[in-house]
N, C-alpha and C positions, 0 to 999 in steps of 0.2 A: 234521812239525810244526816240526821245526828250521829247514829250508829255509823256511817260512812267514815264520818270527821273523824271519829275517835278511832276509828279500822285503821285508818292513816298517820294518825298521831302515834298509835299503838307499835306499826309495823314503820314507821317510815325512814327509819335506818337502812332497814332490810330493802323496801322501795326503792331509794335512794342509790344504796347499793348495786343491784340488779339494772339499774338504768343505768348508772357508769360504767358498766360490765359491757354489756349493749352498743354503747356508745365505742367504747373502746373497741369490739372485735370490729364495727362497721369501719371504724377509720383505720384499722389496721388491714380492714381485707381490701380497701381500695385505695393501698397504696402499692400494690402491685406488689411487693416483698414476697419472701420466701413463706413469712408466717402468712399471706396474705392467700398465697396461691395454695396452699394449704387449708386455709378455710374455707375458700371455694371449691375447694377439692368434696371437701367432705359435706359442705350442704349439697353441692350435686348429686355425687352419691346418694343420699338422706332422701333428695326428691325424688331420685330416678328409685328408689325403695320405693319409694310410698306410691308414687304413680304405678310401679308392676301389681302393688296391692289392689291398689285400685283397680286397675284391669283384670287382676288375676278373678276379682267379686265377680266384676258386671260381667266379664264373659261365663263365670259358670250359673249364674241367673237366664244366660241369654242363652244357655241349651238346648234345653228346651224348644226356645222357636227354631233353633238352629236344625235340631234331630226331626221336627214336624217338617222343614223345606227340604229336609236330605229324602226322605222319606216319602213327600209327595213328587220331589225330583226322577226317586227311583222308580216311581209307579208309571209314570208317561214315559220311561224307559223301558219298561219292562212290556208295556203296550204295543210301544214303537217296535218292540223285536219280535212282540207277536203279531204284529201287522207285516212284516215283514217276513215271518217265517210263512203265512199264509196265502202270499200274492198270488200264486200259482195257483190255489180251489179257491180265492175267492175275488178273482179277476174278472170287473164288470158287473161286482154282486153290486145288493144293495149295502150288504154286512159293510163295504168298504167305504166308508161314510169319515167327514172329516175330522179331526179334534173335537170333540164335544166337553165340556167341564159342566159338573151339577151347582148348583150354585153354592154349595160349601166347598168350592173348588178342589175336593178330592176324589173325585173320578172322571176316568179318561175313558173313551170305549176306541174300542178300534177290533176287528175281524170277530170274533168268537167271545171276548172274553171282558169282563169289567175290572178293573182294580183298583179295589178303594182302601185307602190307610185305615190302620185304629192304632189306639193303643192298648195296650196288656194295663188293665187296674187290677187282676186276680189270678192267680194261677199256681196251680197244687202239682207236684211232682210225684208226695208220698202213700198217695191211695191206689186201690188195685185200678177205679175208672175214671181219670184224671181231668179237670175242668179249667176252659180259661175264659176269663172275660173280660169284654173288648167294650170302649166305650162308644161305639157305636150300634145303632138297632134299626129298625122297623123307618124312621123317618129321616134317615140316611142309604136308604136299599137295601139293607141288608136283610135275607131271606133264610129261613131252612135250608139246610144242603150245602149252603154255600159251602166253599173249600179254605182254609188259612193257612196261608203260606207266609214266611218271614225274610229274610233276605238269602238265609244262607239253605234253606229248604221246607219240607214238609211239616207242615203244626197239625191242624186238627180240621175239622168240620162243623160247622152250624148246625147245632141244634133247638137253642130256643132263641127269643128277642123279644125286646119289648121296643118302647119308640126309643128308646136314646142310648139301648145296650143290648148285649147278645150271650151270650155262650155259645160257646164250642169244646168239644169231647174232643181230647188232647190224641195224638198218636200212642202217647204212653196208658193207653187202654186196656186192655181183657176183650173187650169186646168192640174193639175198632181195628179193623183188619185192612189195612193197603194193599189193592194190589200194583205191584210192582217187576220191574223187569233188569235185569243184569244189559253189560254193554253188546249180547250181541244178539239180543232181542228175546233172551229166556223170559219164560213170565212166572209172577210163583204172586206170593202173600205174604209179606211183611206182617209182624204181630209183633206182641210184647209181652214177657211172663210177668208182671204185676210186680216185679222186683226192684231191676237195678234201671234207673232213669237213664243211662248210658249205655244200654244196652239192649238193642234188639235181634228178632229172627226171623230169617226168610228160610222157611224149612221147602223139603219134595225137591229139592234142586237134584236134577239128576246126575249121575257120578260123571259122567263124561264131561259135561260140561266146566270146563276151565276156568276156573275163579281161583283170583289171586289176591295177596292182603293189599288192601289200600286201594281195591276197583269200587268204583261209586254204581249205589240203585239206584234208579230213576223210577217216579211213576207211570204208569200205562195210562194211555185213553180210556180205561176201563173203567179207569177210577174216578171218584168223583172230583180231584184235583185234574189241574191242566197234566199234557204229559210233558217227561222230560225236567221235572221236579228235579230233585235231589232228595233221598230219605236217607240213606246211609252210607256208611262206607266199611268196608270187608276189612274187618280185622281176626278173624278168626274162622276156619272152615273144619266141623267133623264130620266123619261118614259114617252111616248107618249102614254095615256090609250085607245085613240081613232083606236092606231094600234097596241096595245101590244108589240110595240117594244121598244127598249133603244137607246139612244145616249150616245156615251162614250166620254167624254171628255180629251185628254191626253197633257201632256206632252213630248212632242221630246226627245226622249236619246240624239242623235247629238244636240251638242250645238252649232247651226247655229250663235248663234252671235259671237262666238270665231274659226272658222274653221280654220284650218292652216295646218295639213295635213291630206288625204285622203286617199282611194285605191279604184285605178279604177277597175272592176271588167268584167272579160272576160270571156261570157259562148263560152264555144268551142262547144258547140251543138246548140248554137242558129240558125245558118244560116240550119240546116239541122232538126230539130223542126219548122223551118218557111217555108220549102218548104212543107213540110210533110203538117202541117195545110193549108198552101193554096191549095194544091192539093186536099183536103178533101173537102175546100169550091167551087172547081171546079167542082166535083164530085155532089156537090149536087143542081149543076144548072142545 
């Protein structure tokens, strides 16, 4: 209290001061005057500042939950189109069952296919066999095999999980081959030479076939992703005249150097398509 008194005694001109300053602009801003309308001019201003700041924080805090609701938005969208692309084979099924949510409310199932959100916490571009991982595993569904898909196209494939994470072997691999098909149903093999993350190949395309810059691949049924993907888009075609075929050179839809969220992609007939084909290849021993 002492040190207070004497703070006051010390300063109290300057106090004094600064309060008749105070005092003064208040009765001069509501007297309506030109200098008046002028000082409310500029404290408005001054707030309408400081409130955009304010806003400008809390909405980029609030991203985040903002990019998780777009995200699991897009997933019961993407459900929705594949329940709808499938009416026709699976009309009357049981597959056709209604909105189902798991209880971390990020998966929808509808006809053929599961799709659950993650996000990217890791992921390499600059190695020859590329890895990304997703924070979701084993006590969220997710399985070997699965497929990763992103909004704008094809990512990678599940390979390992544990309960609460996973990996996936990136497209930009050596040794992860897509198969894939052109718009008028060619089918060929997407690959990547270990190089430039912007660029891949779909080689054997044969010479007749009409590829032009800027037509988009699609994946096949063939593949372990849903079909009808997006992998790349044709910006460059050469021809090998010794084989009549073409190399296509593309561009990745997914843009692997920016990945942040994903959808893990669940075929519900895979396990029972995989016994089917092994017993075929039993069959023909």
């Amino acid at each position: 209290m002492r040190n207070f008194i004497l703070f006051i005694r010390r300063f109290f001109n300057l106090i004094f001061f600064l309060l008749l300053e105070v005092i003064c602009v208040a009765l001069i801003a509501r007297t309506n005057t030109l200098q008046g309308d002028d000082i409310m001019s500029s404290a408005n201003m001054l707030m309408g500042t400081m409130y955009k700041q304010r806003n400008d924080v809390a909405y980029y805090f609030a991203l985040r939950r903002m990019n998780d609701s777009l995200v699991r938005e897009n997933a019961e969208l993407r459900e929705q189109l594949a329940d709808h692309g499938e009416t026709d084979v699976l009309y009357d099924s049981a597959a056709t069952v209604p909105v189902t949510f798991t209880d971390s409310g990020v998966a929808v199932k509808y006809a053929d296919y599961v799709y659950r959100t993650a996000r990217v916490i890791n992921n390499s571009v600059g190695a020859v066999n590329n890895y990304i991982t997703l924070n979701r595993g084993a006590k969220d569904g997710v399985r070997k095999n699965m497929s990763v898909i992103s909004a704008n196209g094809a990512v990678g494939r599940i390979v390992n999980t544990s309960a609460h994470f996973s990996t996936a072997i990136s497209v930009l691999s050596k040794k992860q081959q897509v198969s894939a098909k052109l718009k008028d149903g060619t089918i060929g093999y997407i690959s990547w030479d270990g190089k430039d993350p912007s660029r891949l190949q779909m080689r054997d395309v044969p010479n007749q076939i009409k590829v032009r810059k800027g037509d988009t691949v699609y994946t096949t049924e063939y593949s372990f992703f849903p079909a009808n993907v997006p992998v790349g888009i044709v910006y460059k075609t050469t021809l090998i005249r010794s084989k009549n075929l073409q190399v296509l050179y593309l561009h990745p839809t997914a843009n692997f150097r920016n990945l942040q969220y994903v959808y893990i992609v669940e075929n519900k007939m895979a396990k029972e398509r995989a016994r089917l084909e092994e017993a075929a290849k039993e069959d023909d021993k």
